[in-house]
DRENZA-777234 format. One line per 5 residues: number of its first residue (from 0); their letters; for each residue x, y, z of N, C-alpha, C. Coordinates in steps of 0.05 Angstrom, whole numbers. Layout:
N
NUM = a = X:Y:Z:X:Y:Z:X:Y:Z ~ ...
This chain:
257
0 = xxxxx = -1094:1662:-84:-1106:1678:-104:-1136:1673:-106 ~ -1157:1693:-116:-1183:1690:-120:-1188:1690:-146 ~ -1194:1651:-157:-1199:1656:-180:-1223:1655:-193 ~ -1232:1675:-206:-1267:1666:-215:-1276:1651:-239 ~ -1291:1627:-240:-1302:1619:-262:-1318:1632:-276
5 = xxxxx = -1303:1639:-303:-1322:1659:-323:-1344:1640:-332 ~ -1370:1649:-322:-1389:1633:-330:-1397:1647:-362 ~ -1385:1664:-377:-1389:1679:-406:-1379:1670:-426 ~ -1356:1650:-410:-1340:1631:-434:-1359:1607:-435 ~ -1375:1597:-429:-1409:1579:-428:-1429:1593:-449
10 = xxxxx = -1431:1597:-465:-1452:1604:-474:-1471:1586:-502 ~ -1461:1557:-501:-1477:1546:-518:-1469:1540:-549 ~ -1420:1558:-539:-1419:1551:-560:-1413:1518:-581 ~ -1417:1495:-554:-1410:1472:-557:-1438:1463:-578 ~ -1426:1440:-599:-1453:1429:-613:-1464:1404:-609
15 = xxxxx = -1449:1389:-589:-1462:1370:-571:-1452:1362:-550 ~ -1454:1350:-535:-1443:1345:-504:-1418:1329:-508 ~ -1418:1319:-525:-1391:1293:-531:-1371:1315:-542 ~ -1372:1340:-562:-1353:1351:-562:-1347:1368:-539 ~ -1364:1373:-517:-1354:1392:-488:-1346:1370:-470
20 = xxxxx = -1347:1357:-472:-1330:1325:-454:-1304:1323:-466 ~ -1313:1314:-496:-1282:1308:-505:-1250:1334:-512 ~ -1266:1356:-510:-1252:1380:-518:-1246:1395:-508 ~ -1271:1409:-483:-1262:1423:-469:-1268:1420:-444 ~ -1273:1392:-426:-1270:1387:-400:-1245:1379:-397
25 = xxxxx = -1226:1369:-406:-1201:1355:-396:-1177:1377:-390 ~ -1176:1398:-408:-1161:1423:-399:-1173:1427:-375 ~ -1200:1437:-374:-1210:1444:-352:-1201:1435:-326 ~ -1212:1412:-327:-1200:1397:-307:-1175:1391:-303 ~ -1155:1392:-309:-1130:1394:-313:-1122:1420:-296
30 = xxxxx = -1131:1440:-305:-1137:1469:-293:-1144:1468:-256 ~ -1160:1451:-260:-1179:1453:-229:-1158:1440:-221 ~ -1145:1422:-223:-1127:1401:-203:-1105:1412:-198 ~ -1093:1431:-220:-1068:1445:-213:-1075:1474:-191 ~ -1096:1475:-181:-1100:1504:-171:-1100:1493:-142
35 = xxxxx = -1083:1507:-126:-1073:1501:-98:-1100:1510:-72 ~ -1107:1482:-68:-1135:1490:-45:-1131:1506:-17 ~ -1102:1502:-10:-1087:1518:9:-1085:1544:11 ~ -1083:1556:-28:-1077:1585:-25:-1087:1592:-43 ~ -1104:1586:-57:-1132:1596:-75:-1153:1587:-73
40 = xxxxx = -1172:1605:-73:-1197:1600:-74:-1216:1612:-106 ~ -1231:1581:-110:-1245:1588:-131:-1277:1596:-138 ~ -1281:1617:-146:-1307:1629:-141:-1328:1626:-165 ~ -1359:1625:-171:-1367:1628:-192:-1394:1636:-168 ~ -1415:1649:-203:-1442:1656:-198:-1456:1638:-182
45 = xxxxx = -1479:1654:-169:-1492:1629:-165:-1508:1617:-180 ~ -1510:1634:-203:-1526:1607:-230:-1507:1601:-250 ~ -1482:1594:-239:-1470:1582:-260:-1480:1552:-268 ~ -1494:1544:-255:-1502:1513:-272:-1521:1516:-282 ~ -1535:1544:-287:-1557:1548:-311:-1534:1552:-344
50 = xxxxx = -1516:1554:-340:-1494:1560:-360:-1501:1547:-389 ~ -1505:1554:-404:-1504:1527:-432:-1488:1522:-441 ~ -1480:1491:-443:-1467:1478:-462:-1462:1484:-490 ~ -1491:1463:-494:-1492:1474:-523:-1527:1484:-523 ~ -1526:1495:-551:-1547:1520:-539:-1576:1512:-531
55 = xxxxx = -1578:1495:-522:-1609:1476:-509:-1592:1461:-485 ~ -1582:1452:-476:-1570:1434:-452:-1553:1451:-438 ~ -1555:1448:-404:-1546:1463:-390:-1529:1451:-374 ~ -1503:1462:-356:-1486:1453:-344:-1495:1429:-322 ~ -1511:1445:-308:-1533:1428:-285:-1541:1397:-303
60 = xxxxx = -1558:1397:-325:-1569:1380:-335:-1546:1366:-345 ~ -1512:1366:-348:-1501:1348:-363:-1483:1321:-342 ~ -1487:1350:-313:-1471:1335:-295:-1496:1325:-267 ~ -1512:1325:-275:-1536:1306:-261:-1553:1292:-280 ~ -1553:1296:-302:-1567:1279:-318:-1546:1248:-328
65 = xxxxx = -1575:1231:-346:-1554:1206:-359:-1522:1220:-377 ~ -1525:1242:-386:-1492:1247:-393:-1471:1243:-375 ~ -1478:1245:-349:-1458:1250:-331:-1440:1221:-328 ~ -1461:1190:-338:-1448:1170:-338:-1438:1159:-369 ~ -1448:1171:-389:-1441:1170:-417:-1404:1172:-422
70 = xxxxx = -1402:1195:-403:-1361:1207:-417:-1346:1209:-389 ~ -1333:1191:-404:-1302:1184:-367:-1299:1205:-355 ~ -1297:1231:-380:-1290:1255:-366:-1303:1266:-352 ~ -1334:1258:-354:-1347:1268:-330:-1354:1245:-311 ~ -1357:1229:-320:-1360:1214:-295:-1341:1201:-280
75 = xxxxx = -1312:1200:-286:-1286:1207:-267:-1285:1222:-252 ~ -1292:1256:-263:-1291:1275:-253:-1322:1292:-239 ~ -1336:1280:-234:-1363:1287:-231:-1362:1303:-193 ~ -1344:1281:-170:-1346:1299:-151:-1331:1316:-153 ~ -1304:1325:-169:-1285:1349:-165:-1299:1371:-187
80 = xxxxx = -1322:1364:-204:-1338:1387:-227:-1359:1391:-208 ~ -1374:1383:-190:-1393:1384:-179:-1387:1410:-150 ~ -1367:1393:-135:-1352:1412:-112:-1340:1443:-130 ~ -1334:1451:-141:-1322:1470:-161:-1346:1493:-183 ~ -1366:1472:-178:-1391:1492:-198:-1414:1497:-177
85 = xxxxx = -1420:1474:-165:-1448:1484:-156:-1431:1485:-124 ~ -1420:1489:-111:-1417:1495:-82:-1406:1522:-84 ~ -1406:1524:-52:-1388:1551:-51:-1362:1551:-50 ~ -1344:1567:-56:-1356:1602:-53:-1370:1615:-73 ~ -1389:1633:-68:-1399:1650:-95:-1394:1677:-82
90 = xxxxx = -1386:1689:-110:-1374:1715:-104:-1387:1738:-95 ~ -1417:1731:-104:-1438:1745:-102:-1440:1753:-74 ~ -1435:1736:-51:-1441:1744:-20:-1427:1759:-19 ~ -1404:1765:-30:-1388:1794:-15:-1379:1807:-44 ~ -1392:1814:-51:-1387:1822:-86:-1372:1858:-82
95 = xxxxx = -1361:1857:-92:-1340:1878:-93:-1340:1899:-106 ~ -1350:1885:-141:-1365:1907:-167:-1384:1921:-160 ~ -1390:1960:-171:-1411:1961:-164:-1422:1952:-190 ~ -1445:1946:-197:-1459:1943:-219:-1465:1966:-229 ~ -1470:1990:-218:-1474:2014:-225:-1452:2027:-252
100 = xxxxx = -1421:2018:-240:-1405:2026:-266:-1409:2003:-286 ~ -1395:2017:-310:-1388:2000:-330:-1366:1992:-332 ~ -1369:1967:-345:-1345:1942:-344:-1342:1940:-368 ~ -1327:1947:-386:-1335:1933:-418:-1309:1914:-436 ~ -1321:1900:-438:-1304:1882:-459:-1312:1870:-484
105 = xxxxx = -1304:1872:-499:-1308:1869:-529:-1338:1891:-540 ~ -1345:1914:-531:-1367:1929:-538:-1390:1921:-521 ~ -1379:1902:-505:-1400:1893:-481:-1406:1903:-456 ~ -1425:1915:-445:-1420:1918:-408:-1418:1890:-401 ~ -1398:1885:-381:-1395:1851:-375:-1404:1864:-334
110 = xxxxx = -1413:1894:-328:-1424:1893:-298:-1439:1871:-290 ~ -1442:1856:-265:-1456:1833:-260:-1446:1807:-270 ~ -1425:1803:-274:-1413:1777:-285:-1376:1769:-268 ~ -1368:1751:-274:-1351:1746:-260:-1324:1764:-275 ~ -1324:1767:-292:-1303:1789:-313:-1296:1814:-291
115 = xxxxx = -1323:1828:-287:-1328:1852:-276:-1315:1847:-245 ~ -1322:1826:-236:-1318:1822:-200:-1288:1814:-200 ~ -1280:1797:-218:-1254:1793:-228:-1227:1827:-225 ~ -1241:1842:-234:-1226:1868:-238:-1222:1881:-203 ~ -1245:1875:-195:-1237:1882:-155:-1227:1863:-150
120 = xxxxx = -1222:1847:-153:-1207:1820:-136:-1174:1823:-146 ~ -1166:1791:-154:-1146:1787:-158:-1139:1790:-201 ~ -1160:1797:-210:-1144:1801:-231:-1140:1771:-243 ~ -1156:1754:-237:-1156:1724:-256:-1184:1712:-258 ~ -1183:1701:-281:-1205:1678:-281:-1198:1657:-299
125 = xxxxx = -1219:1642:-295:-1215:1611:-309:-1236:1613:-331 ~ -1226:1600:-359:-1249:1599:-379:-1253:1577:-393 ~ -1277:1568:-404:-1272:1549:-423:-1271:1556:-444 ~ -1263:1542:-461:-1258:1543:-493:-1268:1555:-514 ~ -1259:1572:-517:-1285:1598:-529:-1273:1615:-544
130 = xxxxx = -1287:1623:-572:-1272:1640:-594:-1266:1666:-578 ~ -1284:1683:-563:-1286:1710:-554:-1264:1705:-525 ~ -1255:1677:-515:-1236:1681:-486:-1207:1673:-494 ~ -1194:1674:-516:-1173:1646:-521:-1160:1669:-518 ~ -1152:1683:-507:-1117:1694:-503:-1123:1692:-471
135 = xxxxx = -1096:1690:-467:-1084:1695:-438:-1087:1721:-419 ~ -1095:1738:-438:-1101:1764:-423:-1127:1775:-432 ~ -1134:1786:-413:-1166:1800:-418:-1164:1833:-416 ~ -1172:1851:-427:-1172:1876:-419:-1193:1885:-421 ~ -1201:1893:-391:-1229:1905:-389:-1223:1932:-380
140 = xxxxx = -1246:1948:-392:-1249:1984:-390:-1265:1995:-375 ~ -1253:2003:-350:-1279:2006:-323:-1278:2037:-326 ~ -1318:2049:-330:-1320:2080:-345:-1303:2087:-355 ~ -1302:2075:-375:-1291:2086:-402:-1263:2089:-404 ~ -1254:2099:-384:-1229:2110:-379:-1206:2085:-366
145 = xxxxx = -1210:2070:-343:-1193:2050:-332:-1187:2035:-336 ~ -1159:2022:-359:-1157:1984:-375:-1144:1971:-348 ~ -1160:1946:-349:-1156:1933:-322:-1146:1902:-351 ~ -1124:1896:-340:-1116:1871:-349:-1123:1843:-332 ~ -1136:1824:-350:-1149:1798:-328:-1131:1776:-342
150 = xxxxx = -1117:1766:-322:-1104:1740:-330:-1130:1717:-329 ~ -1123:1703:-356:-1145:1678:-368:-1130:1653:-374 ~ -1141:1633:-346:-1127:1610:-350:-1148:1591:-371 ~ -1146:1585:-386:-1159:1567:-404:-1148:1537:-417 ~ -1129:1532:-413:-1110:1509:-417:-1091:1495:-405
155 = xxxxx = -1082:1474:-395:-1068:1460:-382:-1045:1471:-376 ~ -1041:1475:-344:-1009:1486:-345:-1008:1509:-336 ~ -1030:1528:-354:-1028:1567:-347:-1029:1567:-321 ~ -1043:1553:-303:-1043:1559:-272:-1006:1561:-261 ~ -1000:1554:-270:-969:1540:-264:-952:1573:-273
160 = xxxxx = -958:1582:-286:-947:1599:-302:-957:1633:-286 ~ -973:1639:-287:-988:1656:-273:-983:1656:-250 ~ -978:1628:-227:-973:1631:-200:-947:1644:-189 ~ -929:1625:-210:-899:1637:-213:-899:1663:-208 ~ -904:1670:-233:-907:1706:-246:-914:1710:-219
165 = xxxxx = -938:1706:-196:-948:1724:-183:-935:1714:-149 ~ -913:1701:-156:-900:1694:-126:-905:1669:-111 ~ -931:1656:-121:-945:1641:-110:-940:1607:-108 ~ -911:1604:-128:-902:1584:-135:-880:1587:-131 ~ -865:1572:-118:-829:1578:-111:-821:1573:-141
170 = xxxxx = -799:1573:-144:-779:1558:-170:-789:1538:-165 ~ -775:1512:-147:-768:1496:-144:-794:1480:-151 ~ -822:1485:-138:-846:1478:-143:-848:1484:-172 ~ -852:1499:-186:-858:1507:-215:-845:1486:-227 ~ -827:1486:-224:-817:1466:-248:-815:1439:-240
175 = xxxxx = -823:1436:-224:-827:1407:-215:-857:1399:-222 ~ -873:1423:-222:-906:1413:-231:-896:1413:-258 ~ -886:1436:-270:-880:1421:-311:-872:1401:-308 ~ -851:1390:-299:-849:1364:-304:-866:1348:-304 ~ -886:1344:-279:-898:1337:-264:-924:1324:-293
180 = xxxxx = -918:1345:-308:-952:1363:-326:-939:1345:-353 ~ -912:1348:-349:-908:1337:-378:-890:1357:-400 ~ -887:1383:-387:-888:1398:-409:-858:1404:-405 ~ -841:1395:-390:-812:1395:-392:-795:1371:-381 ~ -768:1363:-392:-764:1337:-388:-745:1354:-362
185 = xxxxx = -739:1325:-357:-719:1323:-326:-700:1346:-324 ~ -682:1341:-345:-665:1355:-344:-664:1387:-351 ~ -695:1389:-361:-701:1425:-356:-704:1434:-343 ~ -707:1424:-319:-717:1428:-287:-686:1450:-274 ~ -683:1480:-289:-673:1485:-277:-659:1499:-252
190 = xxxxx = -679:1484:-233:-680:1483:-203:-660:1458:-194 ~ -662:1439:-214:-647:1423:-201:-618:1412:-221 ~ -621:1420:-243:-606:1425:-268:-591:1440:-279 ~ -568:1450:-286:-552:1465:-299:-535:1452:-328 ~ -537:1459:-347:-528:1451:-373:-501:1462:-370
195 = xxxxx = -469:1448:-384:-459:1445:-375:-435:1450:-409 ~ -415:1456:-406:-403:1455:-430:-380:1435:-436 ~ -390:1419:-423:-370:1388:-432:-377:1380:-458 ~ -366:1370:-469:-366:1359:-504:-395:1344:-505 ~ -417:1346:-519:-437:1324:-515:-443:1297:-508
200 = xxxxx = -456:1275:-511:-451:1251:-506:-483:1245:-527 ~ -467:1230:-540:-480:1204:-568:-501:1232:-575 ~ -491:1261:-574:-495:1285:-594:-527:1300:-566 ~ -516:1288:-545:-536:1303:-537:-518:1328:-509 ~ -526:1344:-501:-514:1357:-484:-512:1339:-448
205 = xxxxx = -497:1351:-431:-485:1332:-417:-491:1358:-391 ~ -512:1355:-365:-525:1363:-351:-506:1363:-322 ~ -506:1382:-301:-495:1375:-264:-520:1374:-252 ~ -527:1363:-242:-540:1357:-216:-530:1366:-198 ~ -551:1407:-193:-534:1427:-180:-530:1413:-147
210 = xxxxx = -549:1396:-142:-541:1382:-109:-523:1362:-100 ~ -527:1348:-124:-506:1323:-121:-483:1327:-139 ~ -482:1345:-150:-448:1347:-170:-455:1326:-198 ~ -466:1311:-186:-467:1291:-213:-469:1301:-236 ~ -470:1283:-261:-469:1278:-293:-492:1275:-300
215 = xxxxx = -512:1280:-313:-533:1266:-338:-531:1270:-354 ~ -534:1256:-380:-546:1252:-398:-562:1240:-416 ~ -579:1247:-431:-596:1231:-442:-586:1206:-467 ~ -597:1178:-454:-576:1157:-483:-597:1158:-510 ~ -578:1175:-521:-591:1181:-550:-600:1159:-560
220 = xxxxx = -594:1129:-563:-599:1109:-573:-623:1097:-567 ~ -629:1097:-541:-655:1091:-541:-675:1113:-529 ~ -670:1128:-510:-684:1159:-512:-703:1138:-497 ~ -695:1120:-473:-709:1117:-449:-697:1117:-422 ~ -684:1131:-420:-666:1130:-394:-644:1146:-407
225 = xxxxx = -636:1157:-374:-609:1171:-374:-578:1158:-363 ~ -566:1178:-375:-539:1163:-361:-526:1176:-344 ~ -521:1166:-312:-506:1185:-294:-484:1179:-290 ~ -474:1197:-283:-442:1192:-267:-430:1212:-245 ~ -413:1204:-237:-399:1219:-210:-387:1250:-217
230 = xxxxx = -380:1259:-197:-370:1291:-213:-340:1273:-212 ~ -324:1256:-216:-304:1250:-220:-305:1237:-255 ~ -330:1231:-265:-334:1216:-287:-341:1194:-288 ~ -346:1177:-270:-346:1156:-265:-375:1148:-265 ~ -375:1120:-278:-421:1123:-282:-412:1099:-251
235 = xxxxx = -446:1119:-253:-462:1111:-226:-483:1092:-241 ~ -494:1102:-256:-516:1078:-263:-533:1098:-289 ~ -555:1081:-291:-579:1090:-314:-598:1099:-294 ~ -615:1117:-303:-638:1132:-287:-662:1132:-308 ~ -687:1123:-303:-706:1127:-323:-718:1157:-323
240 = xxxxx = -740:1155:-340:-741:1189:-344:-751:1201:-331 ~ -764:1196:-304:-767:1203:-271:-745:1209:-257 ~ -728:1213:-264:-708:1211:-249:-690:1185:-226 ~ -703:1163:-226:-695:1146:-203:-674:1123:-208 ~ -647:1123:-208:-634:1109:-214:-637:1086:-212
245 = xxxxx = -636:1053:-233:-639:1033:-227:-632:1008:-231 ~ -604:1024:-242:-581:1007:-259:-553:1008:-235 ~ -537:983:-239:-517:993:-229:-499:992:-241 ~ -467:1009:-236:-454:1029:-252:-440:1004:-277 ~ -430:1015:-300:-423:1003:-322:-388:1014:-324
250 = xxxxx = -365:1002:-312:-337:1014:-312:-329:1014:-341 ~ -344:1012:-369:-344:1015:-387:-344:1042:-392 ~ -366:1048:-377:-373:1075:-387:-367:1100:-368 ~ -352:1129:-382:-347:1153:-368:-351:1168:-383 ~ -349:1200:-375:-345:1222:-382:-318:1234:-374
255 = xx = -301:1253:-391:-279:1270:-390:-291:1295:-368 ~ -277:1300:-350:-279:1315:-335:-264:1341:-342
């Protein structure tokens, strides 16, 4: 996919550098690490590091200046913000928009910006944190007449969600990056999961492991580990919440088959 950095979601609405470090670089970045270098490419202006922060300090100046060693988040992340803003690709070498039409969004012409180049391409961009970008969808009006819908990743995860939607993510991958991300436990994974209508266990539902036939469930009691067993009933062991079994089996304990 071709995704462009909206350099419009920058405009200075941050009120000092410690709240654009602490607030809205870590989605960001979160964002950049989930986007596949194999099969997307990410594009911005070529003056996006004239961008403002906040409305006197500029993108350039936060990640080459003394800020850049001030906040973990940038200076953790300083070569993967650096490779991503100021290198290529810029979209501008083979730019697609004419500037001649109009692009409009919110009573704006947005011609000459990544919004606009966005609408010839693939139909996505990336934004930061911004009253005027926070929905997921963008609808821009090319002369007057044409609504072009822009998918807007702005928060941890949406990459994940959007790729799916657009083919670009098997099942099996998707829900292995939620997990992965945090945003679903083991046993939602269902690529590798099917919920199951056996009686609960200590009130929680009781999972197959569509490859191995097996049992899980989660031990309500302490809600750190799972409990497996055989498709005969029989436990195999405890698994922590990664999945990796590390107990061995308890003849105490089964499930009714």
């Amino acid at each position: 996919m071709e995704i462009l950095i909206n350099e419009l979601s920058l405009s200075g609405q941050f009120a000092s550098v410690e709240k654009f470090a602490l607030n809205a670089l870590p989605d960001f970045i979160s964002l950049l690490k989930e986007i596949n270098p194999d099969k997307d490419s990410l594009y911005k202006k070529y003056d996006f590091y004239a961008c403002l922060v906040t409305p006197n300090i500029s993108l350039h100046s936060i990640l080459t200046g003394q800020e850049s060693r001030m906040y973990d988040e940038i200076r953790k992340s300083k070569s993967l913000l650096h490779k991503n803003f100021f290198e290529n690709p810029f979209w501008e070498e083979k730019q697609k928009h004419d500037t001649n039409d109009m692009y409009e969004f919110g009573n704006n012409n947005v011609a000459g910006s990544s919004l606009a180049e966005s609408c010839e391409r693939d139909k996505i961009v990336i934004s930061f944190i911004h009253d005027v970008f926070s929905n997921t969808v963008l609808q821009i009006t090319k002369n007057e007449q044409h609504k072009i819908q822009i998918d807007n990743l702005f928060a941890k995860a949406h990459y994940f969600e959007i790729a799916y939607t657009r083919g670009q993510l098997s099942e099996c991958d998707y829900f292995e990056r939620k997990f992965a991300a945090g945003f679903i436990t083991l046993l939602e994974n269902e690529y590798r999961f099917r919920k199951t209508n056996k009686p609960p266990q200590q009130g929680k539902p009781v999972y197959e492991e569509i490859s191995t036939k097996r049992y899980w469930y989660l031990d309500n009691l302490h809600k750190t580990h799972y409990e497996v067993f055989d498709n005969t009933g029989k436990h195999i062991g405890e698994a922590n919440m990664q999945g990796d079994i590390y107990s061995k089996n308890d003849k105490n304990k089964t499930i009714k088959i």
